[in-house]
VEXLOFI-888042 format. One record per residue: residue in three letters; x, y, z negated of N, C-alpha, C in turn. Coordinates in steps of 0.05 Angstrom, whole numbers, plus 5000, padded with zeros to 4 digits. Each point is the difference from the previous one (the first is absolute). Layout:
REM VEXLOFI-888042
ALAXYZXYZXYZ...
***
This chain:
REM VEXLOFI-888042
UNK260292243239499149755012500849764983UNK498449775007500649844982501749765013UNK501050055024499849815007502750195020UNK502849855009501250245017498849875035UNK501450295003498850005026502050125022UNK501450035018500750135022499349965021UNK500150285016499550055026502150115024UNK500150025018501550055018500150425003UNK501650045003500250265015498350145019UNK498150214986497950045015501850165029UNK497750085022501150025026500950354994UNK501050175011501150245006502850064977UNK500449894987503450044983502049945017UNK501750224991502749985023500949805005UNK500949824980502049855002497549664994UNK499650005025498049755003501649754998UNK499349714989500949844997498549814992UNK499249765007498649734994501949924984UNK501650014992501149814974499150124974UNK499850365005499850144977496749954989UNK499849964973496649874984500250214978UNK498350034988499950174970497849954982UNK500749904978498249914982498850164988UNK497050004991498250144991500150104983UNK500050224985499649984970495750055000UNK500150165016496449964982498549955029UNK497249915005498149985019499850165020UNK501349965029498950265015496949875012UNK498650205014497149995017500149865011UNK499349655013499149875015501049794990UNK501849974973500249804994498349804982UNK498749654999498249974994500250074970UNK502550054984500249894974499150364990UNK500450215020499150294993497049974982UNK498249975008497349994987500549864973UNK501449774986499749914994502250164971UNK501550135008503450154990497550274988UNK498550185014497950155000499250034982UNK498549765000498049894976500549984974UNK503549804996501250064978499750204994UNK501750215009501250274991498050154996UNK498050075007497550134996498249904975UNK499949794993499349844977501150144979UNK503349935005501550104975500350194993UNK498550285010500750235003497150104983UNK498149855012497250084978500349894979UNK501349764993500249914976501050214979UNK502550155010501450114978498750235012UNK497950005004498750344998497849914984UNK499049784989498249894973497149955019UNK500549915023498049865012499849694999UNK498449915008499449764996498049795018UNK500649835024497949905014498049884986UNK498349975010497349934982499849675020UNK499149744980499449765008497849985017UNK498550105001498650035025501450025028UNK501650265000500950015027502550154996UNK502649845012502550044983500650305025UNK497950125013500750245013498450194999UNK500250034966497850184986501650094964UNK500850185005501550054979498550284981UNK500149934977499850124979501350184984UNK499550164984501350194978498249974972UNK501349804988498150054966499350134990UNK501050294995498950084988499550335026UNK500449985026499350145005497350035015UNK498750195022498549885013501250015029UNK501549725009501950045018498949795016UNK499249885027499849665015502250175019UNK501549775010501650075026499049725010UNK499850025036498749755012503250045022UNK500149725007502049895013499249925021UNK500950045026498449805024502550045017UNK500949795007502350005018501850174993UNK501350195016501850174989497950274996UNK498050074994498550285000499249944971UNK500550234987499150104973498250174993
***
């Protein structure tokens, strides 16, 4: 994350407590900054596999020299 973040103690752990918080280390599901944490990391992952978004539509990725498109739409690949 880029940014910190804590949350409170989700509900059913033994030892329940409102004072107790815990800071994030990466994006869980419903948070707004998840899609956005996603996106990064999925980017960076085709990059060093020698893909490349195309200026047209930065959710349309390429392989130079192979015959590879991967299309991006939300989270479905």
């Amino acid at each position: 994350l880029s940014e910190v973040l804590y949350v409170r103690q989700p509900r059913g752990f033994e030892e329940v407590s409102r004072s107790h918080v815990w800071r994030l280390k990466k994006a869980l599901y419903g948070l707004k900054q998840a899609g956005r944490e996603w996106n990064v990391e999925l980017n960076s992952c085709l990059i060093e596999y020698g893909l490349c978004s195309t200026r047209e539509d930065p959710c349309v990725y390429t392989h130079p020299t192979n015959e590879l498109i991967v299309l991006i739409y939300v989270d479905d690949i």
